[in-house]
VOLUM-76538 format. One record per residue: x, y, z of N, C-alpha, C in turn; residue in one letter. Coordinates in steps of 0.2 Angstrom, whole numbers, padded with zeros to 4 digits, always signed. Layout:
XYZXYZXYZA ...
This chain:
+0186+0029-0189+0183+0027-0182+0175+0028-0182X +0173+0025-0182+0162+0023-0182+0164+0029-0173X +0157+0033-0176+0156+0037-0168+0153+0030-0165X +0152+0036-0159+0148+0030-0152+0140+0034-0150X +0137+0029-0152+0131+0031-0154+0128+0030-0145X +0124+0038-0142+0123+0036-0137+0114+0040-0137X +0110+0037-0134+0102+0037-0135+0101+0038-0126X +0097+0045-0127+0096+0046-0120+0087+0045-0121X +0087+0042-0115+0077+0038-0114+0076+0042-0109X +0069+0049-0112+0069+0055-0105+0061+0052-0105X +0063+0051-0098+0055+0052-0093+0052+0057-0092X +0045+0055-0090+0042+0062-0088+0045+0065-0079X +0047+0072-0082+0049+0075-0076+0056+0072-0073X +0061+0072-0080+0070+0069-0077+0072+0075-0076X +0077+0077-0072+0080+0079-0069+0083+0083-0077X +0084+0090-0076+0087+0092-0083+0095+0093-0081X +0098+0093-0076+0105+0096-0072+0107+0089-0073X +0106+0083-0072+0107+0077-0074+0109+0076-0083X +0103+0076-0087+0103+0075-0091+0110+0078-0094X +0111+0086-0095+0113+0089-0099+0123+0088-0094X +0123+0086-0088+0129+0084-0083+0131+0078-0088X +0128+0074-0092+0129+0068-0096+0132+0069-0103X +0128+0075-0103+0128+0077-0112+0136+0080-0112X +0137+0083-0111+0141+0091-0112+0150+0087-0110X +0150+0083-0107+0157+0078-0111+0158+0076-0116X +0152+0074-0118+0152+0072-0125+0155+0077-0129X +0151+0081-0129+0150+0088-0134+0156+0090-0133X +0160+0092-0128+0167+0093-0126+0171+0087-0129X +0172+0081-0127+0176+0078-0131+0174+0076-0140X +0171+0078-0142+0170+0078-0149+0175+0085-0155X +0177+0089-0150+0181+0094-0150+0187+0093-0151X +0188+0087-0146+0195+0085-0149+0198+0078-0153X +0191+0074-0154+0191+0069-0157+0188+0069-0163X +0186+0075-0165+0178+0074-0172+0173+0074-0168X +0168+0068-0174+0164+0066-0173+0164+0060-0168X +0167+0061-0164+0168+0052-0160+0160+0050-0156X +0157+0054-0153+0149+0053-0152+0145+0056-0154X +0140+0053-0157+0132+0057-0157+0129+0053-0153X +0123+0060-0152+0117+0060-0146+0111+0061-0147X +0108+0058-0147+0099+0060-0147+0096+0058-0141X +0089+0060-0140+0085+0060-0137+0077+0055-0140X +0076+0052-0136+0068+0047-0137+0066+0047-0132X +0059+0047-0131+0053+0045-0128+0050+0039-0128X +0046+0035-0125+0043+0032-0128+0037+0032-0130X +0035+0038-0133+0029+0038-0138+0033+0042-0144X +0037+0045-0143+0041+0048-0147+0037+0057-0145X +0035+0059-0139+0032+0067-0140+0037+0069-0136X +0037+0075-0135+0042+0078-0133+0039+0079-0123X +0046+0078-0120+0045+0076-0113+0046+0083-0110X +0041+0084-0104+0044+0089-0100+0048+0088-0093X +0054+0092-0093+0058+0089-0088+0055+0092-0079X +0060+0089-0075+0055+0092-0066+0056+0101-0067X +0060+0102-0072+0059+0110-0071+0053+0115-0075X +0050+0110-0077+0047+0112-0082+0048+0114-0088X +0053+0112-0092+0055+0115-0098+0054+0111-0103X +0052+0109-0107+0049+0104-0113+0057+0102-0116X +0060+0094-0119+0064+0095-0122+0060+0090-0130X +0062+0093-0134+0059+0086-0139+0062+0080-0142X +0062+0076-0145+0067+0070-0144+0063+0070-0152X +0069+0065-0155+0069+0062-0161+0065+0056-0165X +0062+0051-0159+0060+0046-0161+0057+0043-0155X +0055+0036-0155+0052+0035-0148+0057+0028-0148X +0056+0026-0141+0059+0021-0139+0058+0013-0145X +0055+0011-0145+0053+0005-0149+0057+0008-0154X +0058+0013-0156+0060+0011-0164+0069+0015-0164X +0071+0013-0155+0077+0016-0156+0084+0013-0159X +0083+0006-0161+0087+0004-0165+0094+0000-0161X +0099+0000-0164+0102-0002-0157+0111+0002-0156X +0108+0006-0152+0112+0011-0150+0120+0008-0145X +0123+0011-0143+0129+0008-0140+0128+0008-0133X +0126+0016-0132+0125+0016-0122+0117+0019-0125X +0112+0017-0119+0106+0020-0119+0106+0022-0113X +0104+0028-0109+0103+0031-0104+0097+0034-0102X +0094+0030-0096+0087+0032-0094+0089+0035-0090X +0085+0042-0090+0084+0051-0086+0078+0048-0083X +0077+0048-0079+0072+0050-0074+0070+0053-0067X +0069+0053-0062+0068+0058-0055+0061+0056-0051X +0059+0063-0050+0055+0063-0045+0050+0059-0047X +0048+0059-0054+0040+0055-0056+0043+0049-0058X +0047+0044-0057+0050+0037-0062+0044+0032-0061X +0041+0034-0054+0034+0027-0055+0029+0029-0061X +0029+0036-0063+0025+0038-0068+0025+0032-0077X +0033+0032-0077+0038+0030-0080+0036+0024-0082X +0036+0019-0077+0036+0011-0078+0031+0010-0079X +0030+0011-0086+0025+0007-0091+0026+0000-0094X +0021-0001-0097+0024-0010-0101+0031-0007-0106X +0028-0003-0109+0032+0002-0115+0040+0000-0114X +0038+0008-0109+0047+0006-0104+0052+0002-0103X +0045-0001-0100+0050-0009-0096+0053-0013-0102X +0048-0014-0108+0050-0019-0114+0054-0016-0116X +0056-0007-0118+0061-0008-0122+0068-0009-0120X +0068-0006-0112+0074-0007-0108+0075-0016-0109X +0073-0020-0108+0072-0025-0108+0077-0029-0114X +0074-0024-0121+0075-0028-0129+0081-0024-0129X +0083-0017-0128+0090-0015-0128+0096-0020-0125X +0093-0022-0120+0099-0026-0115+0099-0034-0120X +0093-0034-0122+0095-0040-0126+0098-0040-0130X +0099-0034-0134+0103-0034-0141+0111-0033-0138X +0112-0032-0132+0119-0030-0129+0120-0022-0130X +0115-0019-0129+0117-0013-0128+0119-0010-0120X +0124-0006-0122+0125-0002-0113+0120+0001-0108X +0118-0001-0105+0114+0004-0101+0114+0010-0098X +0113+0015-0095+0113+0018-0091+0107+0021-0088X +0108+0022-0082+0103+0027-0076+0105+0032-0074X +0101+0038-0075+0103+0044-0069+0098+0047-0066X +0100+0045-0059+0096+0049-0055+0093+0044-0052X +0085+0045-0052+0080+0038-0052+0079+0033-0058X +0083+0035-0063+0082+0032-0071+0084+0023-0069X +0091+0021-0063+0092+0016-0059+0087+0011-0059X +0080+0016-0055+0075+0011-0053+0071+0009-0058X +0072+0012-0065+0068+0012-0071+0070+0002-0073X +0078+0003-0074+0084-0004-0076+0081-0008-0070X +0080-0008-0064+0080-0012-0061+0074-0017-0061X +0067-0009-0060+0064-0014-0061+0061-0019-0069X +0065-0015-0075+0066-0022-0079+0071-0028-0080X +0072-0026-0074+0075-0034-0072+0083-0035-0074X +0087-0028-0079+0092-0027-0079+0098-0027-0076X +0096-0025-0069+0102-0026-0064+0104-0029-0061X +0101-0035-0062+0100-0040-0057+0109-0042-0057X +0113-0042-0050+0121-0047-0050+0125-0040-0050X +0122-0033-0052+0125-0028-0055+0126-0024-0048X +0132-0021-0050+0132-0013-0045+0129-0009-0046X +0124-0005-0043+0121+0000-0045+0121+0005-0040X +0120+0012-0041+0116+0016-0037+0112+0020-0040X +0108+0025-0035+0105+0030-0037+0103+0037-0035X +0100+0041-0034+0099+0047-0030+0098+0043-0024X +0101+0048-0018+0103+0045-0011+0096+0044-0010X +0089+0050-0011+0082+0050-0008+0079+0043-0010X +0080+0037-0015+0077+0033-0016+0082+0026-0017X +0089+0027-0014+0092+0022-0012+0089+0017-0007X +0085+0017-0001+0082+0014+0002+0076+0010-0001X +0074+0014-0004+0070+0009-0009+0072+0003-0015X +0077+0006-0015+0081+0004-0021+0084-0004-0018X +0088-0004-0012+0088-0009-0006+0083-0012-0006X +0077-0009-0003+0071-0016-0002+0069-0017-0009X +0065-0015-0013+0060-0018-0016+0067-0021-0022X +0070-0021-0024+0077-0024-0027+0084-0029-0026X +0080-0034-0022+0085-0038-0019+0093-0041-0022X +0092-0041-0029+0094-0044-0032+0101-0040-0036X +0100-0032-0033+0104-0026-0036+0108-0027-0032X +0116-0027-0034+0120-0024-0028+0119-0016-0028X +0116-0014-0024+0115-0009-0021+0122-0006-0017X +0124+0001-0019+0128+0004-0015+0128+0012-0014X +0129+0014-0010+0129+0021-0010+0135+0027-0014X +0139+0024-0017+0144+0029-0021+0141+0032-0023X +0144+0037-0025+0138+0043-0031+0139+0039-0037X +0143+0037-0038+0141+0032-0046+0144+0026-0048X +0142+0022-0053+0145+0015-0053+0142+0013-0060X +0150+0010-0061+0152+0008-0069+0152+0001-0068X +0146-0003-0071+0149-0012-0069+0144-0016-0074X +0150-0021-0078+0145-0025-0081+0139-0021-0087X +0145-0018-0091+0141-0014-0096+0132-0009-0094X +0135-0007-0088+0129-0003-0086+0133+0001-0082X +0128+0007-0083+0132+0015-0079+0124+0017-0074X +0127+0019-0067+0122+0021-0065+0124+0025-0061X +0121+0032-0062+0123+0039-0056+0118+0042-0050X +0119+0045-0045+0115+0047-0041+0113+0055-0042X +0113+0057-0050+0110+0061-0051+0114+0069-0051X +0109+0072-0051+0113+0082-0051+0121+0082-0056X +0123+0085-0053+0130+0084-0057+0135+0080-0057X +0133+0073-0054+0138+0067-0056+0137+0065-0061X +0133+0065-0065+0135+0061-0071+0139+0063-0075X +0142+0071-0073+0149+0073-0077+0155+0067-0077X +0154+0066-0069+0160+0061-0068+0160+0055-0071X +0153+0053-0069+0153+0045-0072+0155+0044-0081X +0151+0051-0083+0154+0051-0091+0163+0053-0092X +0164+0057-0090+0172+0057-0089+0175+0051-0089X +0172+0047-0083+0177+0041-0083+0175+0035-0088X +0169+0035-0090+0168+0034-0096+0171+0033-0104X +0172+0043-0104+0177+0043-0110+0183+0041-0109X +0185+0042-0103+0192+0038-0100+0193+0031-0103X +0189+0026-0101+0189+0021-0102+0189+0019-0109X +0187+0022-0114+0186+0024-0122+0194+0026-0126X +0193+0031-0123+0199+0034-0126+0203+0037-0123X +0204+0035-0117+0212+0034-0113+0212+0041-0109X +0217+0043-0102+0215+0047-0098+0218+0055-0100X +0221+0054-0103+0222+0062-0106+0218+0067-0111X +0212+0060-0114+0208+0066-0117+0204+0067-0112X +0202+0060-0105+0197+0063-0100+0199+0071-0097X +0208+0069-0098+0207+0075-0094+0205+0082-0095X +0209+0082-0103+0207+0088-0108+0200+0092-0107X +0193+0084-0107+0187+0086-0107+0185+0090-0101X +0187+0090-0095+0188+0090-0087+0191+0096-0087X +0197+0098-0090+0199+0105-0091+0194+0110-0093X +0193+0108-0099+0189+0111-0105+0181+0116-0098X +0178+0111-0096+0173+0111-0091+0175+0114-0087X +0180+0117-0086+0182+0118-0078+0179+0113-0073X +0182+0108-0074+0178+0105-0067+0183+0100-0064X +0181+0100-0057+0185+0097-0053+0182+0092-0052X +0185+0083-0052+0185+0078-0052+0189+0072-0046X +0185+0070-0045+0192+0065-0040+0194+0059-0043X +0200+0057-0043+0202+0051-0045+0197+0046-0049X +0198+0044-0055+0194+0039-0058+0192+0033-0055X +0184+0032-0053+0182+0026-0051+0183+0028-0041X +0182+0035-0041+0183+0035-0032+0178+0038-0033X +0170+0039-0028+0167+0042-0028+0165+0044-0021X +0166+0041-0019+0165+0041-0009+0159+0039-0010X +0156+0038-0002+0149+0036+0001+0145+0042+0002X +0138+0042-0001+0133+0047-0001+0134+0047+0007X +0132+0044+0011+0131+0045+0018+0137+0050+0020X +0142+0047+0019+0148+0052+0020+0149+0059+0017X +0147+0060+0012+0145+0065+0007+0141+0071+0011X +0138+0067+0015+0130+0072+0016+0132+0073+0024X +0137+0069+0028+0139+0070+0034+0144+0075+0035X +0147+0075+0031+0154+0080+0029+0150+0086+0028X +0145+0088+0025+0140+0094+0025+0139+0098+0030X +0137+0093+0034+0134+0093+0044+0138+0096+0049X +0146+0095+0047+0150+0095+0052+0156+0093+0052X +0162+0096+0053+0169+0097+0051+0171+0091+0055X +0168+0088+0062+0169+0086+0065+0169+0078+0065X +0174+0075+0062+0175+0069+0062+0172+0064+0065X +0172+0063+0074+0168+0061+0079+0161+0059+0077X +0160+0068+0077+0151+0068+0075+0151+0066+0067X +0155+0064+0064+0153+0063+0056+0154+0055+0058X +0157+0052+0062+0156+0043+0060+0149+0041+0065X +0145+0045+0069+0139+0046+0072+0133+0046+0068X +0134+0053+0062+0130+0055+0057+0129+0049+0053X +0133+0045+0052+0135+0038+0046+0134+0033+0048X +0135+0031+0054+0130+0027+0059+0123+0027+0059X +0120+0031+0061+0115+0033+0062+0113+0032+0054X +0113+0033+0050+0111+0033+0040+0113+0026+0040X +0116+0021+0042+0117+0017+0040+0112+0010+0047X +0109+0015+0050+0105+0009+0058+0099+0011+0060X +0095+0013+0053+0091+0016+0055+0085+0010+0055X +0084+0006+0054+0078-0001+0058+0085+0000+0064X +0088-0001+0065+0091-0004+0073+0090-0001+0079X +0089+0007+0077+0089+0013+0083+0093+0011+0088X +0100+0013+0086+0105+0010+0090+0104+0015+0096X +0107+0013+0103+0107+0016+0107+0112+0023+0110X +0110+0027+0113+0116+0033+0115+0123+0030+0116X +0123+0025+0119+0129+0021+0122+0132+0020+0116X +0129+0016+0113+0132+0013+0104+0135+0020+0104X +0132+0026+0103+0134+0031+0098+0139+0034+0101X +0138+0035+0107+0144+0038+0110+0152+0034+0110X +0150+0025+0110+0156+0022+0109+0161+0022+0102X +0156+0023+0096+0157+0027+0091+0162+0032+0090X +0159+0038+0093+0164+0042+0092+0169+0044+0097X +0170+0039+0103+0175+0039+0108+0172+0044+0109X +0166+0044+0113+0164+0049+0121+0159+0046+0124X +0160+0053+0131+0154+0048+0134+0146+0050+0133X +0143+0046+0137+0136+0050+0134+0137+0056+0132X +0136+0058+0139+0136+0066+0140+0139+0070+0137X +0147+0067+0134+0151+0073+0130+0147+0072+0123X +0144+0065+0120+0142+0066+0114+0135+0071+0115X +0130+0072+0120+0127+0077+0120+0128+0084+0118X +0134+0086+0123+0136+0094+0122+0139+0093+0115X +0143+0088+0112+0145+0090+0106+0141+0090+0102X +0134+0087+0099+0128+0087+0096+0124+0092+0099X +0125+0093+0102+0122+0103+0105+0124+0108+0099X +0131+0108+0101+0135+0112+0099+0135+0113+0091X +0135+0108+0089+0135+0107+0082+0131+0106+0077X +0124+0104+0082+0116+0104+0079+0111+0107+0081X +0113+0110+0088+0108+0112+0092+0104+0108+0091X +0107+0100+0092+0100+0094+0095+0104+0090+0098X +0100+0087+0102+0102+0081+0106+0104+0077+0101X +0106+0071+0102+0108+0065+0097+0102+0061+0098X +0096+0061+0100+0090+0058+0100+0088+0062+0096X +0086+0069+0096+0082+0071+0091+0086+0072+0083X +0091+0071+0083+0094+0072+0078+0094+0065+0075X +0093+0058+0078+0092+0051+0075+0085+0052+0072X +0083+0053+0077+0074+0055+0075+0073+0058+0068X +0075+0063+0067+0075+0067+0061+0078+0061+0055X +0085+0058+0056+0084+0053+0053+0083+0050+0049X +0076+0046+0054+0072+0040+0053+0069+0041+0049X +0064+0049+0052+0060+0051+0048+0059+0053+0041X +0064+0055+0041+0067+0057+0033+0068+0052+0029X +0071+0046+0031+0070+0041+0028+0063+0036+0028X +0061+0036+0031+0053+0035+0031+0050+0040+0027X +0050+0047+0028+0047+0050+0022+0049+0047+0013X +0054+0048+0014+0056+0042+0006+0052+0036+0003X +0055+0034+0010+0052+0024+0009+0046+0029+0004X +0041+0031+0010+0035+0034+0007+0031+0035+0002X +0037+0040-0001+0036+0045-0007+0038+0041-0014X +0044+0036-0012+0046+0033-0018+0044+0027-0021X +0041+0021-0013+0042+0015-0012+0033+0012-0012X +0032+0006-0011+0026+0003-0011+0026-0002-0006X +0030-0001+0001+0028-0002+0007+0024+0000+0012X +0019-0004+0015+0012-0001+0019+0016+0003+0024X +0013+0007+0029+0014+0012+0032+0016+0008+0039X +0014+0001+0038+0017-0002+0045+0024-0002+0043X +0024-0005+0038+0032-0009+0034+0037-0003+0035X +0033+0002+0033+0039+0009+0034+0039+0009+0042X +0036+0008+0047+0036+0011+0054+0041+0004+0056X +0043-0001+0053+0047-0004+0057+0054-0004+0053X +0053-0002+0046+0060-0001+0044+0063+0004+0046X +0060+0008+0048+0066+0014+0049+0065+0015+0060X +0064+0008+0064+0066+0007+0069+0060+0009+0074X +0054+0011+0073+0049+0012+0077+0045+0005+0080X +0042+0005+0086+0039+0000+0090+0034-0003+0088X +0028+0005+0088+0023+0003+0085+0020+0009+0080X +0014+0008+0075+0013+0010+0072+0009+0018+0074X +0007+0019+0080+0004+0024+0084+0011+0029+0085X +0015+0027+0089+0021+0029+0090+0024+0033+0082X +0023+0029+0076+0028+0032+0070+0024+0038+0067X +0016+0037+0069+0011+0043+0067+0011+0048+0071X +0012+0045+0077+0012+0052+0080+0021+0057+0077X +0026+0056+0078+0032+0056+0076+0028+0061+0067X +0029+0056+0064+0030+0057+0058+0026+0065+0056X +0019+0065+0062+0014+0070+0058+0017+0076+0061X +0023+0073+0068+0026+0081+0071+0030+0083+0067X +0034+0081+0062+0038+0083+0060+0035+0084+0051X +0031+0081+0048+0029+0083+0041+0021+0088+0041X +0015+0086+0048+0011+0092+0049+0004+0087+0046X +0006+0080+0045+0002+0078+0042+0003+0069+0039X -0003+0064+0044+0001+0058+0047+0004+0054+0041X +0006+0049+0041+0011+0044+0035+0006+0041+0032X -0002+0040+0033-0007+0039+0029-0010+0041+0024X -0010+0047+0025-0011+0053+0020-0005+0054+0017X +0001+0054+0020+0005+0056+0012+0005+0050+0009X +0003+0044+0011+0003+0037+0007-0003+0038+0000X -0009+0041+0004-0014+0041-0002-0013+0047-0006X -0011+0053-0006-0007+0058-0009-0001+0056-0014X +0002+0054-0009+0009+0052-0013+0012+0057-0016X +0014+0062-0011+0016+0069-0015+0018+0070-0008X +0027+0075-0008+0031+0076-0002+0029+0082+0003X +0026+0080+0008+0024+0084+0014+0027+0090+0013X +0024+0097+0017+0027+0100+0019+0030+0099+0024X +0039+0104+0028+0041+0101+0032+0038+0110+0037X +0037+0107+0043+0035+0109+0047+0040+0112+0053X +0048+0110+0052+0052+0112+0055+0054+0110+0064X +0049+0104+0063+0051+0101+0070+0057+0098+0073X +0060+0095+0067+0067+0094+0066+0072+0094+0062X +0079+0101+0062+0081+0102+0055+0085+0098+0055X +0086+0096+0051+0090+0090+0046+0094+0094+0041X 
């Protein structure tokens, strides 16, 4: 049996909790198979990348001359617009032509998409540049699960999911007993193959035990150009105004105004940080009137208006007007 040759493409500043969540199946299932996969590392200059933690990794070769590997998986994060270079984009580009598997983790997603790889495909990616992911990517089916296996592409939301997506991966390969073996081996606990739940859901359940207020929270992540109204929200969670008040007291110490707010804002900050929408574009997608209204908002809660972090482009500090 020919191993399965898998070629990981690290960006400047990828996520190393990712990377290495991708790796360390392998490495476990090889333990029970041989040599069933090898792995290396490329650049595209071929020098050695440093990750968002600062740690240098070195790689073996550079992109152009990686040959044609079975799955290639693009690491990237917090810098991926640093990323999309011609380089980049072309080699992701000649790999897919050769018919090789793709992968992203993390923001590595937005690498594949914007070479034009995803297009028809299910994708996702880290929850902070999902919305982006939406607009500027029409053509992506976009969704929120923490991961998705579709049409010879893998793509994860980052941190420690890629454990999962590789698990069901090797599942998929070599059938579910040795996934489970590798799953064992890891100590790690998994949910059923191909279930990954909703990031919005994921991140509501965090928030609050309370069911009511969890299909509120998800509402709300899910309406944020529509700024539904209290009445909406409260008919949501089956109460009335006033009870969705004291319950969002209770469990946020915020009104359900100020806790929308926070929202918006957050998502706004993203659009931001990730995206190449002007400052109005962000002030009407995440549901604001007018542009005065979203600067004033935005600078109470980061300390500093949504124009300046545009020409920055570097994440605000929070200033604790609204916890989220």
């Amino acid at each position: 049996m020919n191993s399965i040759d898998v070629a990981f493409v690290l960006a400047p500043q990828f996520s190393m909790i990712a990377l290495y969540s991708a790796l360390e199946p392998l490495r476990v299932a090889n333990r029970f198979l041989g040599e069933a996969f090898t792995w290396r590392f490329v650049s595209v200059d071929g020098a050695a990348v440093v990750a968002s933690n600062g740690i240098p990794v070195s790689v073996s070769g550079t992109l152009q001359a990686i040959g044609r590997p079975n799955l290639a998986v693009v690491c990237a994060s917090y810098d991926h617009e640093r990323a999309m270079t011609r380089a980049m984009l072309a080699g992701i580009r000649a790999l897919a032509s050769k018919g090789v598997w793709l992968g992203g983790l993390d923001a590595g997603a937005l690498l594949l998409a914007e070479a034009g790889v995803l297009d028809g495909v299910r994708a996702t990616c880290h929850w902070e540049t999902l919305p982006v992911m939406r607009e500027a990517y029409p053509d992506v089916v976009v969704t929120d699960r923490l991961y998705e296996i579709d049409q010879a592409r893998l793509t994860s939301s980052g941190g420690t999911v890629p454990l999962d997506m590789m698990l069901e991966w090797i599942s998929s390969l070599h059938g579910p007993a040795l996934g489970a073996r590798v799953q064992d081996t890891l100590v790690h606990w998994r949910q059923a193959p191909g279930v990954s739940g909703g990031v919005a859901e994921a991140r509501a359940a965090r928030r609050t035990g309370d069911e009511r207020l969890r299909a509120v929270v998800v509402a709300m992540e899910q309406h944020v150009e529509d700024n539904l109204r209290i009445s909406d929200l409260a008919r949501i969670a089956g109460l009335s105004s006033r009870q969705l008040e004291r319950a969002f007291g209770a469990a946020f110490g915020l009104s359900p105004v100020s806790f929308y707010l926070g929202v918006r804002l957050e998502r706004a900050e993203h659009l931001l940080t990730y995206g190449h929408m002007s400052v109005r574009e962000v002030a009407l997608a995440t549901g604001f009137s007018s542009l005065a209204r979203f600067s004033r908002a935005y600078k109470g809660r980061y300390g500093l208006p949504p124009s300046r972090h545009r020409r920055g482009h570097g994440t605000p500090a929070t200033t604790g007007a609204t916890s989220m």
